[in-house]
C-alpha positions in Angstrom: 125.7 174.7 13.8 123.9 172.6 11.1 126.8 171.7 8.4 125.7 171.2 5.1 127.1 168.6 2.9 127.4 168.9 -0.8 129.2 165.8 -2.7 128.8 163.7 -5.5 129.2 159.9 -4.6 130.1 157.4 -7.9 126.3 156.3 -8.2 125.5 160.1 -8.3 126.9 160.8 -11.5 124.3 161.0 -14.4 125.8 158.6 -17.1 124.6 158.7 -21.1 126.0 156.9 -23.2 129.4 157.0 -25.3 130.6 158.7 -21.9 134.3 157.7 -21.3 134.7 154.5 -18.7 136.2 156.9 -16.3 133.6 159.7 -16.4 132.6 159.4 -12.2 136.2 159.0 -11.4 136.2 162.2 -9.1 133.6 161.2 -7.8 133.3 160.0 -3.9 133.0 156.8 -2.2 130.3 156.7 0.8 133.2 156.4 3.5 134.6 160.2 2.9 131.2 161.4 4.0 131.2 158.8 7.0 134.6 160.7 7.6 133.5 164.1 7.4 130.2 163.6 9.2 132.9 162.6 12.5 135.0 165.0 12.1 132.1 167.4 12.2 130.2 165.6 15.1 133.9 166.2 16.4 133.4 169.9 16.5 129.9 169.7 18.1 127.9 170.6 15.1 125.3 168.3 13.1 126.2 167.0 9.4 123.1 167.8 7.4 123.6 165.4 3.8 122.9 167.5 1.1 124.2 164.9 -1.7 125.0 167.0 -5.3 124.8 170.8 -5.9 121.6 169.7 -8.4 119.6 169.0 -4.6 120.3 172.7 -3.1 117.7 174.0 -6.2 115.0 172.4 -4.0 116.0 174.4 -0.7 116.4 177.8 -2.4 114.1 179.5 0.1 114.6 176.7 3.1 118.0 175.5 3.0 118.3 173.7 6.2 121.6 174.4 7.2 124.0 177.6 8.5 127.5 176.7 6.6 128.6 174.4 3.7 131.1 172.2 3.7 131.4 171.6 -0.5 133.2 168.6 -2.2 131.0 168.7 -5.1 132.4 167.9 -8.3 129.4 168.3 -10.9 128.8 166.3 -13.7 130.3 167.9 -17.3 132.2 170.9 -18.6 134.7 172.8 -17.0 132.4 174.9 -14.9 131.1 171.7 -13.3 132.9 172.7 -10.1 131.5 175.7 -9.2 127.9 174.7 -9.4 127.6 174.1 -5.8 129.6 177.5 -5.0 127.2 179.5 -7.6 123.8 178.2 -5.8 125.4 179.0 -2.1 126.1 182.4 -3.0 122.9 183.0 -4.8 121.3 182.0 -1.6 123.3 183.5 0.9 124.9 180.3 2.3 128.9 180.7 3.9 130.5 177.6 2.7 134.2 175.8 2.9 136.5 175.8 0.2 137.4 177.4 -3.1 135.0 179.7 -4.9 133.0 179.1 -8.4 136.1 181.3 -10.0 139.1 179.3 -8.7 137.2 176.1 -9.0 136.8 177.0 -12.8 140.3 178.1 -13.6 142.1 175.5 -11.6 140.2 172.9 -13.5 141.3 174.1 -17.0 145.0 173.2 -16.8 145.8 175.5 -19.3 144.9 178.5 -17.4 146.2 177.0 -14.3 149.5 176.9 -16.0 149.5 180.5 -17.4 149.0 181.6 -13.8 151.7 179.5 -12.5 153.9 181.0 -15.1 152.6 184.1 -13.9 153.8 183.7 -10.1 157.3 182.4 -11.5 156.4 179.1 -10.9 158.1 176.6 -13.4 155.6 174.4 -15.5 156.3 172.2 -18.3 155.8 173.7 -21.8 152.5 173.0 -23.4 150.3 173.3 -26.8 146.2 173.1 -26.6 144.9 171.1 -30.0 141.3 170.9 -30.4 141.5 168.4 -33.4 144.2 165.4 -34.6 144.6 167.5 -37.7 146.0 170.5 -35.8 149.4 168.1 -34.4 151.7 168.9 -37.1 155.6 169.6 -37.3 156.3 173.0 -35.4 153.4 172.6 -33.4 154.7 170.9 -30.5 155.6 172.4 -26.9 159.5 171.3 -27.6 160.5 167.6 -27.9 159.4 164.0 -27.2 158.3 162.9 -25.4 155.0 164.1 -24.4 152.5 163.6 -21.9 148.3 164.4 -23.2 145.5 165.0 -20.7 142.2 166.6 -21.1 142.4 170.4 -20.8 139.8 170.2 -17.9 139.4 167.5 -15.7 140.9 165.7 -12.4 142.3 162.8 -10.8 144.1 161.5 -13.3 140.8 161.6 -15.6 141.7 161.0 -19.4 145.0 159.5 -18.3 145.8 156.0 -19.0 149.2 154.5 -20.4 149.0 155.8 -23.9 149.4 159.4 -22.5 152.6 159.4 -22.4 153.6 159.3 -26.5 157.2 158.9 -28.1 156.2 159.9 -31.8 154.0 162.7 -34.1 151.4 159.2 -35.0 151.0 158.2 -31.1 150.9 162.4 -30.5 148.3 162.4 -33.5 146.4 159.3 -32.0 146.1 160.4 -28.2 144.9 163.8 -29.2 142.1 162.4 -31.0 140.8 159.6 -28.3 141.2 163.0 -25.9 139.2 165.2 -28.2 136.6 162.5 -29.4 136.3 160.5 -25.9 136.3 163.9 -23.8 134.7 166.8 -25.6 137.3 169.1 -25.2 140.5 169.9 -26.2 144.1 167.9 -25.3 146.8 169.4 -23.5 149.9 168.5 -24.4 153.3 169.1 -22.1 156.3 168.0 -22.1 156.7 165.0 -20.2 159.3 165.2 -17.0 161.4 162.3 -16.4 162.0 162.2 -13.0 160.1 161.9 -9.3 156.7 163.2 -8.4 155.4 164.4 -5.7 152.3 166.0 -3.5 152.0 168.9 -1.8 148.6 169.6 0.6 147.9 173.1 1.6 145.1 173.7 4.5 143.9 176.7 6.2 144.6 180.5 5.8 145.8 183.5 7.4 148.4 182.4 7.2 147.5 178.7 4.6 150.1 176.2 5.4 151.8 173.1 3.5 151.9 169.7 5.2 154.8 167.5 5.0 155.4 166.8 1.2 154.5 163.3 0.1 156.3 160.9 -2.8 154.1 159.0 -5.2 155.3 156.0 -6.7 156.0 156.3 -10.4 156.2 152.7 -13.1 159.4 151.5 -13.6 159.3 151.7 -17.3 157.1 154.6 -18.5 157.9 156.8 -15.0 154.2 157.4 -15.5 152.7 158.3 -11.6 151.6 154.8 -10.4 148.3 156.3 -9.3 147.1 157.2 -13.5 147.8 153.4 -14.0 146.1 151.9 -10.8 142.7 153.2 -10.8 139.4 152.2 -11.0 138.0 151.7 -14.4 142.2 150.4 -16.0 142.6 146.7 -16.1 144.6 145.5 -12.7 148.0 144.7 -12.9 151.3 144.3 -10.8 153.0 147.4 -12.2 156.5 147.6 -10.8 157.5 150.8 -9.4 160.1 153.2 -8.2 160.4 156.0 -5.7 163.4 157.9 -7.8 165.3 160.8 -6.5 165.8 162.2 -2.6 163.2 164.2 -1.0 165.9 166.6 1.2 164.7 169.4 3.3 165.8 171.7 0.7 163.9 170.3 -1.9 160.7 169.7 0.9 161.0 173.6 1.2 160.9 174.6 -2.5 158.5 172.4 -2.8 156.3 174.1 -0.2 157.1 177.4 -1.5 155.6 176.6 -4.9 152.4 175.2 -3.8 152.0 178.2 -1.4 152.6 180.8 -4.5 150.5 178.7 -6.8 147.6 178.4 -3.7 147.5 182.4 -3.2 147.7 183.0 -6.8 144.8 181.0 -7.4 143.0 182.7 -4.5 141.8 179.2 -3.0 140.7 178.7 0.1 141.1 176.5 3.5 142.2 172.9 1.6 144.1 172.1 -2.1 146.7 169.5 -3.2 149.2 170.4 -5.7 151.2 167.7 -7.5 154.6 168.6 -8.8 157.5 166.3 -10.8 161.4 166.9 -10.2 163.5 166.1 -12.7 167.1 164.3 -12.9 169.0 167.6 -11.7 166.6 168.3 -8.9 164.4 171.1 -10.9 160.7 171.2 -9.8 157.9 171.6 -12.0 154.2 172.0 -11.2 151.9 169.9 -12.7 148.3 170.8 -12.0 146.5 172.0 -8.5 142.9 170.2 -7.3 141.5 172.5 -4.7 138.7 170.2 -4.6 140.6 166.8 -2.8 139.4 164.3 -2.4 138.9 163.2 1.7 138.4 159.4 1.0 139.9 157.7 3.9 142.4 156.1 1.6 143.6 159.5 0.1 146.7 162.1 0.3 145.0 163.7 3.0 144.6 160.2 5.4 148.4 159.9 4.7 149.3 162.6 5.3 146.7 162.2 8.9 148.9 159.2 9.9 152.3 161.4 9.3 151.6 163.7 11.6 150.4 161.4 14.1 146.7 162.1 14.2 143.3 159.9 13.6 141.7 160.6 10.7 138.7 162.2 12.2 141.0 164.2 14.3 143.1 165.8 11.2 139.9 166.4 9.3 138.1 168.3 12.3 141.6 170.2 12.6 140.8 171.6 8.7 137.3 172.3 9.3 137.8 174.2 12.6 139.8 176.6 10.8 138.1 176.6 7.7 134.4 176.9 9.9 136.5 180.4 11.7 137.1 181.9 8.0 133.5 181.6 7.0 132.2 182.9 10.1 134.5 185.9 10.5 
């Protein structure tokens, strides 16, 4: 088969200006599509590069290729991720990975969160404030301290040290660089001291968690390590911790949530979800990205190397399966 590729590498995204310095963070570095293009010559089949969903408008009536393999993750608002999923069913294209719908509600971490809830999975308390002014006394999602994010965005997107906020003037002064810098409103939940971790779900009937990884977390905010060492954030030698045990018992309830969150979400063949546990061993989810990212230095290259296989190797593994789902 001829496997189209749909993904949005870091010189892809369309910059204006007054955009946020961290606007084509979810974006992809050229070496994920060198990874998926062997792991689909490892299956026989020929990588076609599509490049952004804003290229399929020109092959409407010739596409090129039988299945999709999307990764796209658009350029603005909080339907940006099911662009690519809204053209391929318009023309009739099978494709890998979540659909427009799950790819739009997962991204709005409010939503996300209700539906948790909604599959008795625990999640932090949170309040939605469109403007500074709203962030008064009674408002709040419980007690300090707080962590703020943009309502609907990705990889740590939005997130820098400040987000975590001790007081109503640093509450009142995050929500407005989120609202301002963003376009959209803050989320604000309450902030779980503790360990944090990363569950990866691939494939279906049945789906199925891989072994549960620990992220580093900075010794003195407990902020994940990964928000503070990213591209765009000034480079420094934070000093970090790996609090807490991760026991079989807490591995499995771990699992157990991503899969409940996973199904509720309806996503399909690949998603991480990122949990923290707090001081009495209590997990929480966080947010789920069914749109991962594949870079060769990601979760899912870690995660290769735990279970013993080359990287091309664990990727072809995901795509066989996923390739079996669209063609049934």
């Amino acid at each position: 088969m001829r496997i189209g590729l749909i993904y949005d590498l870091f010189e892809d995204y369309p910059w204006t200006s007054g955009e946020p310095f961290d606007a084509d963070v979810e974006n992809e570095p050229e070496e994920t599509i060198l990874a998926l293009e062997s792991a689909i010559r490892t299956l026989n089949h020929e990588p076609v590069r599509i490049g952004p969903a804003r290229n399929l408008l020109s092959r409407m009536d010739q596409p090129g290729f039988d299945i999709a393999v999307n990764i796209a993750e658009g350029g603005r608002g909080r339907n940006r991720e099911g662009e690519a999923p809204t053209l391929l069913e318009m023309m009739g294209i099978p494709f890998v990975g979540s659909d427009a719908l799950t790819l739009s509600l997962s991204l709005d971490k409010a939503w996300t969160k209700d539906l948790a809830a909604a599959a008795k999975v625990r999640t932090p308390d949170y309040a939605v404030f469109t403007r500074e002014e709203d962030v008064v006394d009674g408002s709040v999602p419980g007690s300090f301290p707080f962590f703020v994010k943009p309502r609907y965005e990705g990889s740590a997107k939005g997130l820098t040290a400040n987000s975590k906020v001790q007081s109503m003037e640093a509450l009142r002064r995050q929500v407005a660089e989120i609202t301002k810098s963003y376009g959209q409103d803050a989320l604000v939940e309450a902030f779980v001291e503790g360990s944090e971790y990363t569950v990866a779900v691939v494939g279906h009937n049945p789906a199925k968690t891989l072994p549960v990884i620990q992220r580093a977390v900075e010794r003195e905010s407990g902020i994940g390590l990964h928000v503070l060492d990213r591209k765009g954030l000034p480079q420094m030698d934070h000093t970090y911790d790996l609090p807490g045990t991760l026991t079989s018992e807490l591995e499995s309830r771990l699992q157990a949530a991503a899969l409940a969150i996973f199904h509720k979400l309806e996503c399909r063949d690949f998603a991480r979800i990122d949990f923290r546990v707090d001081a009495v061993g209590q997990e929480w989810f966080l947010e789920i990205n069914p749109l991962p990212t594949f870079a060769p230095d990601g979760t899912f290259a870690i995660m290769a190397e735990l279970m013993g296989l080359t990287y091309s190797e664990f990727l072809a593994s995901v795509l066989k399966e996923a390739f079996e789902r669209v063609k049934a």
